[in-house]
C-alpha positions in Angstrom: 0.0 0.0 0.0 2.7 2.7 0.8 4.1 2.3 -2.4 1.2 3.0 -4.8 -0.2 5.9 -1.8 3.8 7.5 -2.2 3.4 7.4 -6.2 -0.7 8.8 -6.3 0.3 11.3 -3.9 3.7 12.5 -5.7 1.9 12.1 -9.4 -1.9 13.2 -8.5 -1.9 15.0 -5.3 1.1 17.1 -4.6 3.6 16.6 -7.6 6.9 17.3 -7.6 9.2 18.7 -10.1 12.9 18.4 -10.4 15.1 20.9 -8.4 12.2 21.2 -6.0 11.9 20.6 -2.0 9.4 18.0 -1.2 9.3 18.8 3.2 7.1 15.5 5.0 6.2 15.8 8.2 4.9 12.8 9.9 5.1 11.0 13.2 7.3 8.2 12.9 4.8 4.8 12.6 4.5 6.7 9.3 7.6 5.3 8.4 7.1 2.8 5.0 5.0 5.7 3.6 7.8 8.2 4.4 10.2 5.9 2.7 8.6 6.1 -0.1 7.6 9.2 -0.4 11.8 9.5 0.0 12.6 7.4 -2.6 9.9 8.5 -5.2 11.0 11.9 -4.6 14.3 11.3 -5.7 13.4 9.6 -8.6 11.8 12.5 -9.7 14.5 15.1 -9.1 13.3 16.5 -6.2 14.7 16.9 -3.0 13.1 15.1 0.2 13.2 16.8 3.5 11.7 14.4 6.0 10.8 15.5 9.5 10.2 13.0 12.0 8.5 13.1 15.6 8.9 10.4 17.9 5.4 9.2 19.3 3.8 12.0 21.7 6.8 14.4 20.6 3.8 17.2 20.3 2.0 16.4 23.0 5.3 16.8 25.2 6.3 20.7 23.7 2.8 21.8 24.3 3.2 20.5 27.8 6.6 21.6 28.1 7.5 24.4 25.7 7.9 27.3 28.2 8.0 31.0 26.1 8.0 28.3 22.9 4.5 27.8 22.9 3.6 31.1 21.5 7.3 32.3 20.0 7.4 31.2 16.8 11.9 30.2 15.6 13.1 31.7 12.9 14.2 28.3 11.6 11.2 27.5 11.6 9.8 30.0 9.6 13.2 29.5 7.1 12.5 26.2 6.5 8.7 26.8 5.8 9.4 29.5 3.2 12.3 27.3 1.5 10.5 24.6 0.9 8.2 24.3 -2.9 5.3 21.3 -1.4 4.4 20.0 2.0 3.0 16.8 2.5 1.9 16.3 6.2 1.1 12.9 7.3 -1.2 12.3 10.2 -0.1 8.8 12.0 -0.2 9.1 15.8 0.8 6.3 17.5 -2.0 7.9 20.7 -4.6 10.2 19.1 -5.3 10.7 22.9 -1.9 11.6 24.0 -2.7 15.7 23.8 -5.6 15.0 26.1 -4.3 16.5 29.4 -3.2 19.6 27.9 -5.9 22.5 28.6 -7.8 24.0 25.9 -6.4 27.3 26.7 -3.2 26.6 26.4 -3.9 24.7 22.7 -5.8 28.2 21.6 -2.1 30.3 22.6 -0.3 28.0 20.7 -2.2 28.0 17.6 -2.4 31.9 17.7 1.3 32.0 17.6 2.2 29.1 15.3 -1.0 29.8 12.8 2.2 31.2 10.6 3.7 28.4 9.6 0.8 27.3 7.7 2.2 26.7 4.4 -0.1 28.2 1.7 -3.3 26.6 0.6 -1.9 25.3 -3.2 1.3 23.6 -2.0 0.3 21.4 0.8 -1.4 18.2 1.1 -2.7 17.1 4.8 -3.1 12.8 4.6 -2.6 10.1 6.6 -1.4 6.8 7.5 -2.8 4.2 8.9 -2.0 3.3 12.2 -2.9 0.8 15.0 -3.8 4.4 17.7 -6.1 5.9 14.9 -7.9 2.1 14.0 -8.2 1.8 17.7 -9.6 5.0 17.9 -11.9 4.2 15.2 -12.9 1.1 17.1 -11.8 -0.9 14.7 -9.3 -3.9 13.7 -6.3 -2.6 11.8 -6.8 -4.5 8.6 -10.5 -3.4 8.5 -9.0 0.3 9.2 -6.5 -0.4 6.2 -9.5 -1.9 3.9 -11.2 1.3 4.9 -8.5 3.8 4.4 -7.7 1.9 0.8 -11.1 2.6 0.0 -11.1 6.2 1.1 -7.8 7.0 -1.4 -9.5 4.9 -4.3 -6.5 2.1 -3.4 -8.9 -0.5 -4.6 -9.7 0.9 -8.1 -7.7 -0.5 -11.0 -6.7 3.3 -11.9 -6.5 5.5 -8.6 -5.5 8.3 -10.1 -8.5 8.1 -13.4 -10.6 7.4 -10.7 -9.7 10.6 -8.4 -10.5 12.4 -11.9 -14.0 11.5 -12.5 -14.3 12.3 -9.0 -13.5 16.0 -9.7 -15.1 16.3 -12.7 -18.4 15.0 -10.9 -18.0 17.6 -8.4 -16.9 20.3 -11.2 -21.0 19.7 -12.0 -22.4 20.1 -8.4 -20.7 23.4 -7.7 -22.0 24.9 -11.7 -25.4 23.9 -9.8 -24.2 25.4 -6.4 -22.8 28.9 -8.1 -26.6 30.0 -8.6 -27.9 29.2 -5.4 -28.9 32.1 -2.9 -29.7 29.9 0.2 -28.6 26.9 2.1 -30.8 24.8 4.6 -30.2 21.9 6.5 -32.7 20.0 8.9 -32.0 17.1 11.0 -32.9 16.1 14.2 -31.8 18.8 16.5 -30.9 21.1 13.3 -32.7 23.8 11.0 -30.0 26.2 9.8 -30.3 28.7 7.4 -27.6 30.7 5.5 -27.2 32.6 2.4 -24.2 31.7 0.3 -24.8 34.5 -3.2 -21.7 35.8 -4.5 -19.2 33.0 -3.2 -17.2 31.1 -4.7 -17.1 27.1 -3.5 -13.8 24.8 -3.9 -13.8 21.7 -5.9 -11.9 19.5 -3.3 -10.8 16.6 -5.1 -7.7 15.6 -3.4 -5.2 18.4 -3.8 -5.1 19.9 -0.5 -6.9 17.1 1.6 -5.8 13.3 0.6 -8.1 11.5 0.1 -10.4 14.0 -0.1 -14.1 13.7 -1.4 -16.0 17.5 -0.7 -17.2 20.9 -2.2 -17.2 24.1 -0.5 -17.2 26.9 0.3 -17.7 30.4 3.1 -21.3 31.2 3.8 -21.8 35.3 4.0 -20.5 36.1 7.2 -23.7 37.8 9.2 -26.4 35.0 7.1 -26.3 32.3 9.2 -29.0 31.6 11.6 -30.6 28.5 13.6 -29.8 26.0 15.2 -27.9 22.5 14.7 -26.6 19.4 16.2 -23.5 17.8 15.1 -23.9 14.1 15.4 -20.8 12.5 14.1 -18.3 12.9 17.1 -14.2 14.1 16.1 -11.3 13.9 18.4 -9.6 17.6 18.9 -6.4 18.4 20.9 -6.5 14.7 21.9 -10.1 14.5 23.7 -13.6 13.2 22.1 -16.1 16.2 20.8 -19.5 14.3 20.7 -23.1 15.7 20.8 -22.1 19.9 20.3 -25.2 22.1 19.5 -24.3 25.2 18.7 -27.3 28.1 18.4 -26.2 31.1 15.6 -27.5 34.6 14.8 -26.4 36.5 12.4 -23.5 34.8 11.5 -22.5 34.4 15.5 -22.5 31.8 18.0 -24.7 32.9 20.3 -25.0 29.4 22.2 -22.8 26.4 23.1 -22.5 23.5 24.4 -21.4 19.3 24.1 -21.9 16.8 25.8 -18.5 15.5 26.2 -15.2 17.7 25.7 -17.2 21.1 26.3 -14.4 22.6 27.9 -12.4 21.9 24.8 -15.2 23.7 23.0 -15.3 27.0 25.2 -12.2 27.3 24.7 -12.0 27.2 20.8 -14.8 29.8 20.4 -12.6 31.6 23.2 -9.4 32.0 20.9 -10.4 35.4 19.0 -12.9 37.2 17.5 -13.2 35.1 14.4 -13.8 31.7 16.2 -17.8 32.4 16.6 -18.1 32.2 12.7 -18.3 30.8 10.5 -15.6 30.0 7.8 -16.4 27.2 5.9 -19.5 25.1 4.4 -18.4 21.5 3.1 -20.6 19.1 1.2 -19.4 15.6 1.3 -19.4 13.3 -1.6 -16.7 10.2 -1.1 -19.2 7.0 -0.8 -15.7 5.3 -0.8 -16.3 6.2 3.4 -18.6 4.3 4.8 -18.9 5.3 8.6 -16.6 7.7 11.0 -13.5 7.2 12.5 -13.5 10.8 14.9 -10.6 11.6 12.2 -11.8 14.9 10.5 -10.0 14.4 7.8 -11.7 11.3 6.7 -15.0 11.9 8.2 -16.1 15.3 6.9 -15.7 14.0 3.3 -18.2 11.3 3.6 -20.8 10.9 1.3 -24.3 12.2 2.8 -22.8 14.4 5.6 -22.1 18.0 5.4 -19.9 20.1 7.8 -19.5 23.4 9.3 -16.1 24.9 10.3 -15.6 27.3 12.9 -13.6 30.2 12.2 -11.0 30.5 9.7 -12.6 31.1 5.9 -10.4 30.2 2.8 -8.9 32.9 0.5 -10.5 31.3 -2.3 -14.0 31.3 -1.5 -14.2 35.1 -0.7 -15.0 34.5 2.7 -13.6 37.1 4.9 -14.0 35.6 8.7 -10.6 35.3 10.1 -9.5 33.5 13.2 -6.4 30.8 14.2 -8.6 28.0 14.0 -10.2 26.3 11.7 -12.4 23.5 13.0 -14.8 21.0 11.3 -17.6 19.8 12.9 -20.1 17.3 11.3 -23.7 16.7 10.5 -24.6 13.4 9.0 -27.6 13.1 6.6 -27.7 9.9 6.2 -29.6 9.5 9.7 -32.5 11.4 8.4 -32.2 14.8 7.1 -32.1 16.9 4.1 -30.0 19.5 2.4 -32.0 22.1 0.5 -31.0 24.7 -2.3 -33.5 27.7 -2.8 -36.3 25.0 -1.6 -34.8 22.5 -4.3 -33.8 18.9 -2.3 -30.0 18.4 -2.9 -29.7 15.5 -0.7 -32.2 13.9 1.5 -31.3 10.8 4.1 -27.9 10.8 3.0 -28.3 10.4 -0.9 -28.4 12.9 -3.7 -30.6 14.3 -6.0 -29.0 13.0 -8.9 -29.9 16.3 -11.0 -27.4 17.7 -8.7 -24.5 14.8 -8.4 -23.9 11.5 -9.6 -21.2 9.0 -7.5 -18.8 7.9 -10.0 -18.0 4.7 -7.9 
């Protein structure tokens, strides 16, 4: 597997060109994919930077960083602006190991370190599949790996042909989506309205995100209003986020709560201004995901869910809510509810209206 996820990622994803710096960052149970990603690197000319953290190394410098934690090195921010592409695997060996580090202390550190966020067209953000996130999952690892294959199209005879009728299936939602004036989505604990005119949404089709599997885009920033329930439950800053309800007007958090990690939650609409809005929409479309795993990165691309992120909005949507964080949260359709566009169904009980998208599975 790490050999034909090294070569989709280098030739689909995040290619390389010769003369280039390739920097990986990945914990180190990432190790056969980083070793490929090393050697296929290489083969195309470019040079392979790999940075490797030893299992809880994170976890230990929020704990123990001192004036660290919000000062940012310079070398750090050298070897960010040298580099051409970013790959950043995700491969804890303990999802949880972050746990007993306060919420507050998370929100100073990503203020300060929000910087070295390389920029949006030259990183890729996957994974690797390890025996702390299939735990996590509550899973076995080989059904976590047959899961994960599925999610990056692994088990297709042409990954990469298949990652490309992906996007051009998605290329046709969002013509549909550019004319809409107003989102709604109901669910059991949810009716939330907001108006999305004059933005631009994101074909997400496994550029930035890998795998990916999502369209999106900023809602306008004072439009949304209601209620909702997120249902699917992530893991954030090492601690479960289940059951959070959140209550908007006029583009504001007004109201907040979960029922497990709520601290966690305070805290994260506590970082700045920008983290009681709203920055991002995403409709998810990979079908290739079949439940969650409390890993956003997989989850929020499901097919039949659609997610809301907290604060920060992407340049290229024209949203203009700004904030260190950026977090996803996740409503899943496919337990009964319904995404309408100007009163037009888009997707009810998890499936689409296939005037607006077709599965290319």
């Amino acid at each position: 597997m790490e050999r034909e996820l090294a070569r989709l990622i280098l030739d689909y994803s995040r290619p390389v060109e010769a003369g280039e710096t390739l920097l990986v960052q990945a914990e180190m149970e990432a190790w056969p994919l980083l070793r490929e990603l090393h050697r296929e690197a290489l083969v195309r000319g470019a040079y392979p930077l790999l940075r490797m953290a030893y299992p809880g190394e994170d976890a230990e410098f929020l704990e123990r960083a001192g004036a660290w934690l919000e000062r940012v090195p310079e070398v750090e921010r050298a070897l960010v602006a040298a580099s051409d592409a970013f790959v950043r695997v995700l491969a804890p060996s303990d999802p949880f190991a972050a746990s007993g580090i306060d919420g507050e202390r998370l929100a100073r550190h990503r203020r300060a370190w929000g910087v070295l966020r390389p920029p949006h067209g030259r990183r890729t953000l996957t994974l690797w599949p390890t025996a702390g996130l299939a735990a996590m999952a509550g899973m076995s690892q080989p059904a976590y790996r047959r899961l994960v294959r599925s999610a990056f199209f692994l088990d297709r005879p042409d990954p990469a042909a298949a990652w490309r009728a992906l996007s051009k299936a998605q290329a046709r939602l969002i013509r549909r989506l550019e004319g809409v004036r107003e989102l709604r989505i109901q669910a059991a604990g949810t009716d939330l309205r907001m108006r999305v005119e004059g933005r631009r949404w994101v074909n997400s089709d496994g550029r930035s995100n890998f795998p990916s599997g999502e369209v999106y885009t900023a809602p306008l920033e004072d439009s949304v209003n209601g209620e909702v329930r997120f249902d699917l439950p992530i893991l954030a800053g090492g601690r479960w986020v289940r059951g959070v309800r959140l209550v908007f007007e006029a583009g504001r958090v007004v109201e907040a709560s979960a029922e497990e990690g709520d601290a966690y939650l305070q805290a994260l609409l506590a970082t700045d201004a920008g983290a009681r809005g709203v920055g991002e929409l995403g409709i998810g479309t990979n079908f290739g995901l079949e439940r969650g795993t409390g890993l956003v990165l997989l989850d929020e691309k499901i097919g039949g869910t659609v997610h809301l992120a907290l604060g920060q909005a992407y340049a290229a949507t024209g949203g203009t809510n700004r904030s260190a964080v950026h977090r996803d949260l996740i409503v899943d359709l496919r337990r009964g509810g319904v995404l309408t566009a100007d009163g037009e169904v888009v997707q009810e009980n998890g499936r689409f209206n296939e005037d607006w998208f077709v599965w290319p599975g």
